[in-house]
C-alpha angles and dihedrals in degrees: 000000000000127000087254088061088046094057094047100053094055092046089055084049090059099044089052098047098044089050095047096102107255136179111245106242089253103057090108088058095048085048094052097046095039079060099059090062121079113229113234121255120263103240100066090073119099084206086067093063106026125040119255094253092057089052105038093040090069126104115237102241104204097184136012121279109259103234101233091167093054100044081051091053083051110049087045088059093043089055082049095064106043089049086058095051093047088052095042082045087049097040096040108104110245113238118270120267116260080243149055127004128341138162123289109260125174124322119239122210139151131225135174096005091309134096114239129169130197136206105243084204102051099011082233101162118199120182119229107190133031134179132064108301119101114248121193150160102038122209132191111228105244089262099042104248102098137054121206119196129172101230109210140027122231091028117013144177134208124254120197110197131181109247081265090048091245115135104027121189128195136199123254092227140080104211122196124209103028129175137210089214086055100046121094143107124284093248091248093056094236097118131007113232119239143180118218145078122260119245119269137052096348106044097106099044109129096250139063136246134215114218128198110209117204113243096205102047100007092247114159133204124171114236127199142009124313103310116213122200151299133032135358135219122201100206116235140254105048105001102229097124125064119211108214141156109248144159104283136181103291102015131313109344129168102267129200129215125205102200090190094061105011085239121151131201133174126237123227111231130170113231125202112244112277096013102132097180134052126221118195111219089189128250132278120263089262092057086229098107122055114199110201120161119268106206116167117197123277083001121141080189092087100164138171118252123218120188139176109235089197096062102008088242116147146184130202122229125202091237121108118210086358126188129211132242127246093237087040107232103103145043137216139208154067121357100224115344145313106343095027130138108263103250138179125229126174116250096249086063126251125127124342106227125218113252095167147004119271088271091056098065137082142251108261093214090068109068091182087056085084139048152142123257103235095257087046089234095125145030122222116197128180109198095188112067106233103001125114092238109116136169131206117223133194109229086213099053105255114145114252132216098214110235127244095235081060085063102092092034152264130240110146118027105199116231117234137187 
């Protein structure tokens, strides 16, 4: 046997006895610490409910999907929607300008101590307040979407209500000595304008106030100098300056209030002899041409006065306590004096055509007894100061069958798109 043989025969010995199975020297020490742990329980295991190839199957999800369908679903009905705003916004009318003409809405009127209106068109009525203050004297807002009313007689405050009667706001204060002829909105419908003086230390003193309501809390402060009497005008175009008769510097003038400044001027108007109050007429659409009674002592001849405030030039027009058009080209009134026939005359003087008999006229004193309906179509006159009787005239003449809506009165026509 050589040493090659030798060599052979040991390397087959070792193969065979690494590769015989064997236990490693420290199984007993694996065995006693394996023991010291308790096993878990079976049913833990989401292999003991579900096969391994539903489980195993699964994607691991490591966030939540983001929902793409739904955001889009979203952001198109978002788009929806402000497409629909921007199309209500386009399609909504806008509100009807302080001046000039403008389209019949509902008629406003109070009976037995509560504000109604009524639809000329369908004589629908709706009331407007209820309860057991006495509510009087009703005005459109100058775009048609508010009423304002004095509640209350010898002392009143002012109540400012949407068309329907919802969100009413009322003046702070109680004001003595109020006035239907001084009693309107402010053109931009931020305040509503009223006569009186409020309750407390100086409510007896000899002059009146005007007073300016806010329209959105009811607060009141007094403008300008001593107002005093009858009727306001609100100058066109843009309705910043307030015609009134105040004390002036010799005695009562036309003044002129800038609400922008508080500034006052007074107007230079020429009187007949004799003539110891002054009327406002209004003013024409441009704002360029103010109308005030001209009424000269112990004269049947009572006329309407339009000047020119540019050049002082006037013309007098055969209408007594006239009142202007909303288009300003005409005025209506009385032919002659108290107890006259309403009539119509154009602006630039000429006749004053009959529109109605002697009954059918108003009292000049009360300047709220007549007024234009918005369109001009039409002339509402109330013969009876304070009373709910009212009468519709037609500005060209036309005989007129009064309606049956007109049968519980008419005092304020809303203005609409």
């Amino acid at each position: 046997m050589t040493a090659a043989d030798h060599l052979e025969r040991e390397l087959a010995d070792w193969f065979h006895a690494t590769a015989a199975p064997a236990l490693p020297y420290y199984t007993d020490d694996i065995v006693r610490q394996a023991t010291l742990v308790r096993q878990p329980r079976r049913w833990p295991f989401l292999e003991r409910w579900l096969p391994m190839t539903e489980t195993l199957l699964q994607p691991v999800r490591l966030s939540s999907p983001v929902p793409w369908r739904s955001i889009a679903l979203l952001a198109l009905l978002a788009l929806a929607m402000v497409a629909g705003f921007a199309l209500l916004a386009g399609t909504r009318p806008a509100p009807p300008a302080p001046f000039g003409l403008a389209n019949n809405g509902l008629v406003a009127y109070a009976e037995a101590g509560d504000i109604f209106t009524v639809d000329p068109e369908t004589g629908t009525r709706r009331q407007i307040t209820t309860g057991l203050d006495e509510d009087v004297s009703p005005r459109w807002s100058p775009d048609g979407s508010r009423i304002a009313f004095r509640r209350g007689l010898a002392a009143t405050r002012v109540v400012i209500v949407d068309a329907d009667g919802g969100n009413p706001v009322t003046s702070a204060d109680l004001l003595v000595e109020t006035d239907d002829d001084g009693f309107e909105w402010v053109p931009d419908g931020s305040a509503v304008v009223v006569t009186g003086r409020p309750v407390g230390p100086n409510q007896f003193e000899r002059t009146g106030r005007i007073n300016l309501v806010d329209a959105t809390d009811g607060s009141v402060r007094s403008i300008g100098p001593a107002y005093l009497g009858f009727e306001f005008a609100w100058r066109p175009p843009d309705g910043r300056q307030l015609l009134y008769v105040g004390a002036g510097a010799t005695g009562p003038a036309l003044l002129l209030y800038a609400v922008d400044t508080g500034q006052v001027e007074e107007v230079p108007v020429t009187l007949p002899d004799g003539q110891n109050d002054i009327r406002l007429a209004g003013w024409t659409a441009d704002g360029t041409h103010l109308a005030y009674l001209v009424a000269p002592q112990g004269s049947s001849s009572v006329a309407t006065r339009v000047v020119d405030l540019a050049t002082g030039a006037f013309v007098d027009v055969p209408v007594a306590y006239g009142h202007l058009s909303n288009d300003g080209t005409r005025v209506a009134g009385l032919l002659g004096d108290f107890g006259g026939p309403p009539c119509v005359a154009s602006v630039s003087g000429g006749e004053c055509r009959l529109i109605g008999t002697p009954d059918q006229g108003y009292a000049g004193t009360h300047h709220a007894g007549l007024f234009w309906s918005p369109d001009d179509r039409w002339v509402v006159s109330r013969p009876s100061p304070g009373s709910a009787e009212a009468v519709l005239l037609d500005p060209d003449g036309s005989t007129v069958d009064q309606p049956a809506w007109l049968a519980d009165g008419a005092e304020s026509w809303q203005r609409v798109p």
